[in-house]
C-alpha atoms as an extended CHARMM CRD file, in Angstrom:
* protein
*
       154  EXT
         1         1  UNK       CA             81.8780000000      339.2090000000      -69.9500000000  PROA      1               0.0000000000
         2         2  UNK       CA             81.2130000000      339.6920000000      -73.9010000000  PROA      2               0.0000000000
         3         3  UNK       CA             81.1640000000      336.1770000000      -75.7990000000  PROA      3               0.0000000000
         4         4  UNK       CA             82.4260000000      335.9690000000      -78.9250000000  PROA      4               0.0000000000
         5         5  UNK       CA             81.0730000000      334.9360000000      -81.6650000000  PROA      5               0.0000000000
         6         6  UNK       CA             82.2140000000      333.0480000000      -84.6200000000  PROA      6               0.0000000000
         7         7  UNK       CA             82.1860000000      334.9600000000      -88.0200000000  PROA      7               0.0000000000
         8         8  UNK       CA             79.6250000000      332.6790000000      -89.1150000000  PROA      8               0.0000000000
         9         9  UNK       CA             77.0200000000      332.9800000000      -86.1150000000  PROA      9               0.0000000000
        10        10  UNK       CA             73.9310000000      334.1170000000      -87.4170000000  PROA      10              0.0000000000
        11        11  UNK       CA             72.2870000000      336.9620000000      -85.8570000000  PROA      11              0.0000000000
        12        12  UNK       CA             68.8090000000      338.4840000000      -85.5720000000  PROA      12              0.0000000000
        13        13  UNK       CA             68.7800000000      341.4720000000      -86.1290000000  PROA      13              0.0000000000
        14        14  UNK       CA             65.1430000000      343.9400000000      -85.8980000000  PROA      14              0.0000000000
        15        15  UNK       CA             64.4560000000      346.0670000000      -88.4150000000  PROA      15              0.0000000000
        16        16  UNK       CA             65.1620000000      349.6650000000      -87.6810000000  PROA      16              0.0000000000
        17        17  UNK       CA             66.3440000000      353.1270000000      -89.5570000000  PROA      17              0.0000000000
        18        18  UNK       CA             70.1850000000      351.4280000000      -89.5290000000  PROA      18              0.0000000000
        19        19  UNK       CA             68.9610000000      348.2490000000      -92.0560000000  PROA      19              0.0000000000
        20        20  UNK       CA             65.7170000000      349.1910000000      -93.1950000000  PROA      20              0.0000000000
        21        21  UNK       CA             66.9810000000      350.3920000000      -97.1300000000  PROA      21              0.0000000000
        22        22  UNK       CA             69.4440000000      347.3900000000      -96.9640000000  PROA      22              0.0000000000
        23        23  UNK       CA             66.5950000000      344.5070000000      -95.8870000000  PROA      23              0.0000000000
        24        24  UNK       CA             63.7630000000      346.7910000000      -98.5260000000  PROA      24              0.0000000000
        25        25  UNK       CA             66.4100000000      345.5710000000     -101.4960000000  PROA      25              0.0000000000
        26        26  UNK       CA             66.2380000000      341.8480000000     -100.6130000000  PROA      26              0.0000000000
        27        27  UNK       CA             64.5250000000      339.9410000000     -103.2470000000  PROA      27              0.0000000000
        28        28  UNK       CA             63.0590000000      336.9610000000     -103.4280000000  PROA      28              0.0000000000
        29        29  UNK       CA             64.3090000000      334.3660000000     -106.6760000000  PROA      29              0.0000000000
        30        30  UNK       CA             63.2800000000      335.4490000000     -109.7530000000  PROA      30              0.0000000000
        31        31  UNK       CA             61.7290000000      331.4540000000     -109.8450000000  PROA      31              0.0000000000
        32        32  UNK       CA             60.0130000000      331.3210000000     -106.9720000000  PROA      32              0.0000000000
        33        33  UNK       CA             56.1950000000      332.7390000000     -106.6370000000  PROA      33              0.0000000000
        34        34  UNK       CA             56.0590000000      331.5790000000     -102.7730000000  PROA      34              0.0000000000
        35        35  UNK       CA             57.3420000000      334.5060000000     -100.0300000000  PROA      35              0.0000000000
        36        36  UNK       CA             55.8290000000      337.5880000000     -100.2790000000  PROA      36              0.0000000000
        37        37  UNK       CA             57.7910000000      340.6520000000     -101.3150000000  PROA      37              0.0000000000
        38        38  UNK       CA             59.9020000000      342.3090000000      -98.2880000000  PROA      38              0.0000000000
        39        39  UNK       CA             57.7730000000      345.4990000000      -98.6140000000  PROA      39              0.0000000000
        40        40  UNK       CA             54.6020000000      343.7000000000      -97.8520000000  PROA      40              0.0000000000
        41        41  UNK       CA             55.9820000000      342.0890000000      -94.7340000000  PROA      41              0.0000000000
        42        42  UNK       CA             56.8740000000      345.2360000000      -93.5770000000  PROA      42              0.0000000000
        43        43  UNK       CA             53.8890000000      346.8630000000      -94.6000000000  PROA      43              0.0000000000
        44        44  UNK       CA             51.8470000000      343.9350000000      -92.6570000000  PROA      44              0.0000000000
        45        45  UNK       CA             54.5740000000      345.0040000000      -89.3520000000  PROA      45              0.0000000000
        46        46  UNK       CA             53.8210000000      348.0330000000      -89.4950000000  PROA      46              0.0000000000
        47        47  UNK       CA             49.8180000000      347.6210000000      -89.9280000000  PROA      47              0.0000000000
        48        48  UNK       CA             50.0000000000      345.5860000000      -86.6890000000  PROA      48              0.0000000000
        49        49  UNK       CA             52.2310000000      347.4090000000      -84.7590000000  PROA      49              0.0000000000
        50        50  UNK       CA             49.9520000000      348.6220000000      -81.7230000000  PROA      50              0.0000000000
        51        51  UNK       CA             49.5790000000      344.6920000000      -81.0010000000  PROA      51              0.0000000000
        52        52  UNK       CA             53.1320000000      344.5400000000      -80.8780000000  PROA      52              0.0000000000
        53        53  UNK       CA             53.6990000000      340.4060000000      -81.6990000000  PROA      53              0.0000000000
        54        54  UNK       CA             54.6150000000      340.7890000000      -85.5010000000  PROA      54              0.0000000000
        55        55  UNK       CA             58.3850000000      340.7850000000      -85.2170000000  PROA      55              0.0000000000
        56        56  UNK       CA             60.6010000000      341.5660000000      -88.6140000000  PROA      56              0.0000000000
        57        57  UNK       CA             64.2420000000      340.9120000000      -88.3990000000  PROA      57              0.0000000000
        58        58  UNK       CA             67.3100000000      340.8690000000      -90.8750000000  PROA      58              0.0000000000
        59        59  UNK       CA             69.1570000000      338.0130000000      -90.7520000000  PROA      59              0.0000000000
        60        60  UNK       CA             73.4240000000      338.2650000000      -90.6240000000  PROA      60              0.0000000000
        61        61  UNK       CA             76.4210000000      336.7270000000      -91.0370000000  PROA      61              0.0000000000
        62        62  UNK       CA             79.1100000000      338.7090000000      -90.0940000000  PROA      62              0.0000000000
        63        63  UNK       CA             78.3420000000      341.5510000000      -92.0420000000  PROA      63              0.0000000000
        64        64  UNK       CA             76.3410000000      339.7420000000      -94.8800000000  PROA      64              0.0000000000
        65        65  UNK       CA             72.6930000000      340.5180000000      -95.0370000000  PROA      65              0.0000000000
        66        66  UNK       CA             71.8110000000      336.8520000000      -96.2950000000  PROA      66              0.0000000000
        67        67  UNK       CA             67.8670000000      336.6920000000      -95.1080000000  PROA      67              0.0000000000
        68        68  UNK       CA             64.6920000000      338.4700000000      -93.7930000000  PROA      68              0.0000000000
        69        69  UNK       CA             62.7020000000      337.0190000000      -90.8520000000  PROA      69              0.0000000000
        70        70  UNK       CA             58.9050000000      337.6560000000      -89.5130000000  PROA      70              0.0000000000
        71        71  UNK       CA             57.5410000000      336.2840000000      -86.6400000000  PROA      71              0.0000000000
        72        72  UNK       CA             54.2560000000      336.4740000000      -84.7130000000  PROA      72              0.0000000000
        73        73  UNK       CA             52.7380000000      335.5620000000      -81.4030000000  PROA      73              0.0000000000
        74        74  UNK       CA             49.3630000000      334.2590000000      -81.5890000000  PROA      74              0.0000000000
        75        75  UNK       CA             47.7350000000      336.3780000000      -78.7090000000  PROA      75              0.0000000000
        76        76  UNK       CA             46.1860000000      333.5650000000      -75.6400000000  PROA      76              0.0000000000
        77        77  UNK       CA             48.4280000000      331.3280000000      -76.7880000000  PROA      77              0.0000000000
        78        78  UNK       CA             51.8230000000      330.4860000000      -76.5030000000  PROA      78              0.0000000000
        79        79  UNK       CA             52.6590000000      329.7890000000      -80.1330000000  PROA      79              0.0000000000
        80        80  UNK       CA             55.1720000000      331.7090000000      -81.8990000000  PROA      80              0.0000000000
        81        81  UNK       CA             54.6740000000      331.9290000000      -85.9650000000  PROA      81              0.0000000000
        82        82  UNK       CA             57.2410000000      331.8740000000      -88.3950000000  PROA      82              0.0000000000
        83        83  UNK       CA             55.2240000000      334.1230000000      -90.5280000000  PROA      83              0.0000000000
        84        84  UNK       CA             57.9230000000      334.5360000000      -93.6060000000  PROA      84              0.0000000000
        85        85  UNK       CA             61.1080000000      333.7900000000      -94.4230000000  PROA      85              0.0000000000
        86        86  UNK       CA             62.8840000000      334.9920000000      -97.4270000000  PROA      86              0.0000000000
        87        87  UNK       CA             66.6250000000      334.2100000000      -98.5440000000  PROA      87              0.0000000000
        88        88  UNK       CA             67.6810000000      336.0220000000     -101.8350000000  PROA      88              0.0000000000
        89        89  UNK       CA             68.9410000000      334.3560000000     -104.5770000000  PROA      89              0.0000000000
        90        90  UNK       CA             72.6230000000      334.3210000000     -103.7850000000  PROA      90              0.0000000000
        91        91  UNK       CA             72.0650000000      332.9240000000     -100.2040000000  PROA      91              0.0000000000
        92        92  UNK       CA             69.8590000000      330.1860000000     -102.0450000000  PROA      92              0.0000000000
        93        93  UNK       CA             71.0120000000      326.2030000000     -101.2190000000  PROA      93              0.0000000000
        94        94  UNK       CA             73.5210000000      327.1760000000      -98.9730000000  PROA      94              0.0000000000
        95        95  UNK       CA             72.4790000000      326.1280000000      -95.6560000000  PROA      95              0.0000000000
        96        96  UNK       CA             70.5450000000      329.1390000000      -94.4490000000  PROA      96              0.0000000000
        97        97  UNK       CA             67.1050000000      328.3300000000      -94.4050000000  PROA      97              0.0000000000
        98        98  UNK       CA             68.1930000000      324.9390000000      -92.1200000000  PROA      98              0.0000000000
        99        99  UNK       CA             70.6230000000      327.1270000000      -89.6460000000  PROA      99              0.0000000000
       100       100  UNK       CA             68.3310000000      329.9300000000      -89.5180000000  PROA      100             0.0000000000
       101       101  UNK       CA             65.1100000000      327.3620000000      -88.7450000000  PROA      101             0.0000000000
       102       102  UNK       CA             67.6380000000      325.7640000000      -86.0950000000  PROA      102             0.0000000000
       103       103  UNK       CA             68.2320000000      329.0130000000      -84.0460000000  PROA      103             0.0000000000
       104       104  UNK       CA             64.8860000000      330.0480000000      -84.1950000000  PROA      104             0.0000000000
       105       105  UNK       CA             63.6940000000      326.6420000000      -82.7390000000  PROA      105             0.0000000000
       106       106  UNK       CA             67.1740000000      326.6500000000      -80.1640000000  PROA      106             0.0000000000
       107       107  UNK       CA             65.8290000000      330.4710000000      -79.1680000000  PROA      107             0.0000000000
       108       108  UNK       CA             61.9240000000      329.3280000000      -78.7870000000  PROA      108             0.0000000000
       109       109  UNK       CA             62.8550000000      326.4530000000      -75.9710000000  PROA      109             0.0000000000
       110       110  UNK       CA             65.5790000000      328.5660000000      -74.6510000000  PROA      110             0.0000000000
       111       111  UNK       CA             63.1130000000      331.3180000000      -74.1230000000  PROA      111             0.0000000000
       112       112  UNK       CA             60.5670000000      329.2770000000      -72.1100000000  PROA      112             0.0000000000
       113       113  UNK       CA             57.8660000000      331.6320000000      -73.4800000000  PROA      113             0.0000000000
       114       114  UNK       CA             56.7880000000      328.8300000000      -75.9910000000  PROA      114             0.0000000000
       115       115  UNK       CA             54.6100000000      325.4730000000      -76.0790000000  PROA      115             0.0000000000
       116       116  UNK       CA             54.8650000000      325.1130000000      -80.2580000000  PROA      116             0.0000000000
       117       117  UNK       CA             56.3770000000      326.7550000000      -83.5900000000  PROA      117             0.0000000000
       118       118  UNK       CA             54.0670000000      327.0410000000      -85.8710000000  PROA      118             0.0000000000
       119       119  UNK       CA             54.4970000000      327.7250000000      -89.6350000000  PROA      119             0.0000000000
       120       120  UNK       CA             52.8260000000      327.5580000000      -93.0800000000  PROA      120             0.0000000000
       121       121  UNK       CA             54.1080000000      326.5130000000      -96.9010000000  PROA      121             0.0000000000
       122       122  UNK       CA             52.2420000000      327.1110000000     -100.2170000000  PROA      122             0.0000000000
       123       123  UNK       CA             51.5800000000      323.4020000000     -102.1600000000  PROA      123             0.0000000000
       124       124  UNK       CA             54.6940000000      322.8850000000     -104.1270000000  PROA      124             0.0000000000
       125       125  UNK       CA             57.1010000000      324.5920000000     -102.8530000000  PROA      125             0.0000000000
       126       126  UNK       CA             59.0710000000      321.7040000000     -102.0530000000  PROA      126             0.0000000000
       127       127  UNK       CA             62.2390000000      323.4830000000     -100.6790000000  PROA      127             0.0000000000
       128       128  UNK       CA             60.9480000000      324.5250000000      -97.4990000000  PROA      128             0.0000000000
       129       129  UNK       CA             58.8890000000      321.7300000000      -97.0560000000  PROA      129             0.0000000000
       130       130  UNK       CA             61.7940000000      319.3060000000      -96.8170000000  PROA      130             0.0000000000
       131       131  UNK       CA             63.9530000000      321.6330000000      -94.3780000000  PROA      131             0.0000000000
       132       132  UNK       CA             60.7660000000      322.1790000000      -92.2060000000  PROA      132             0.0000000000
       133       133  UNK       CA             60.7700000000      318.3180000000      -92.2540000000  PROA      133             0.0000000000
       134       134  UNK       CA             64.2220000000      317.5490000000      -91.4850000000  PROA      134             0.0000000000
       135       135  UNK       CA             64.4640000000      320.2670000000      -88.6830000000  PROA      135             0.0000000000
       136       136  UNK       CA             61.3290000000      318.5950000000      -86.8580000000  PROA      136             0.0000000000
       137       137  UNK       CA             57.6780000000      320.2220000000      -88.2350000000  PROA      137             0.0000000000
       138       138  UNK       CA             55.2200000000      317.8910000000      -89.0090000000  PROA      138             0.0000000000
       139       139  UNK       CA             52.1500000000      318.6240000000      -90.8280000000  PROA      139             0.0000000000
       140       140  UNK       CA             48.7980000000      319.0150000000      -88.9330000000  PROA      140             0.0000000000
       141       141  UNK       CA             46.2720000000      318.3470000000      -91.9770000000  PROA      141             0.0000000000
       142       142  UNK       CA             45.0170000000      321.7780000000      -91.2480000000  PROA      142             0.0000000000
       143       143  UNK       CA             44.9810000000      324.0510000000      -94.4120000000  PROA      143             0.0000000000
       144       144  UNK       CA             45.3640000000      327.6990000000      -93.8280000000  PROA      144             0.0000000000
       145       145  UNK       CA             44.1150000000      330.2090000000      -97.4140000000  PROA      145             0.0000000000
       146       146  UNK       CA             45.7590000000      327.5020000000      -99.2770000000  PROA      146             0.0000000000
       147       147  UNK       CA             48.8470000000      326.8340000000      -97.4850000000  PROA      147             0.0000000000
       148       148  UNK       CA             49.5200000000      323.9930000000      -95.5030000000  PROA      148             0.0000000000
       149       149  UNK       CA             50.0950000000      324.3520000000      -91.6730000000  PROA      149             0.0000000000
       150       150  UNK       CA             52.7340000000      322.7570000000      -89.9250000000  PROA      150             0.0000000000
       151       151  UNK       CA             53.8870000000      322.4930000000      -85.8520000000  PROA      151             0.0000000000
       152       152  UNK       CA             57.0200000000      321.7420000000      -83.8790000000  PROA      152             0.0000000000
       153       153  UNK       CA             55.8920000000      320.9780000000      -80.3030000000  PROA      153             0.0000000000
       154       154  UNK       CA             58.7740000000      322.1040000000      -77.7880000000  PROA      154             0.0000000000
């Protein structure tokens, strides 16, 4: 038996020939200096693809490309990353970045495969800092090439 999902379910999607043009023209806000560029995400997949734990996906609603994804598995461990996340400008302060952080954590504990999320924010950028906070990541004092490392024990 199929369930059905509401129209406004997210879904994962991975990156493949179907999406790959439509995720390559999401683009970060024109303010904001923080997320790398899609096309260096994918270019960093791709460079680790034998090891097979970077994982880009395209984030839906419905139909509505509104985010792009990127997650790694630190090898010995079982940590998974939340490497990048990028929501364009028109998806921007309307409750993506706290659903999408939500399902990722509800999909970690559901998995079993997972002690921790881990995750990392440049200084400032004040945004994601607050809905890491309010979805449960607290800040370990460790500072990774300038950005500043947070957890979620599960």
């Amino acid at each position: 038996m199929t369930q059905h999902q509401p129209d406004d379910a997210l879904r994962f999607v991975p990156i493949d020939h179907t999406n790959f043009s439509q995720v390559l023209e999401l683009k970060r806000p024109e303010s904001e200096d923080y997320v790398a560029p899609v096309v260096l995400s994918l270019a960093e997949a791709w460079l680790y693809r034998d090891e097979q734990i970077i994982r880009p996906f395209a984030v839906y609603v419905g139909e509505q490309l509104v985010a792009f994804v990127m997650t790694s598995e630190e090898q010995g461990t079982r940590v998974l990353d939340i490497w990048r996340i990028l929501i364009p400008e028109e998806h921007v302060n309307k409750g993506y970045g706290t659903r999408i952080m939500e399902t990722m954590i509800a999909n970690a504990r559901e998995s079993k495969g997972y002690d921790a999320l881990q995750l990392s924010y440049v200084p400032g950028n004040d945004l994601a800092e607050h809905v890491y906070r309010k979805v449960g990541f607290q800040a370990t004092g460790v500072i990774d090439d300038g950005e500043i490392v947070m957890r979620m024990d599960l």
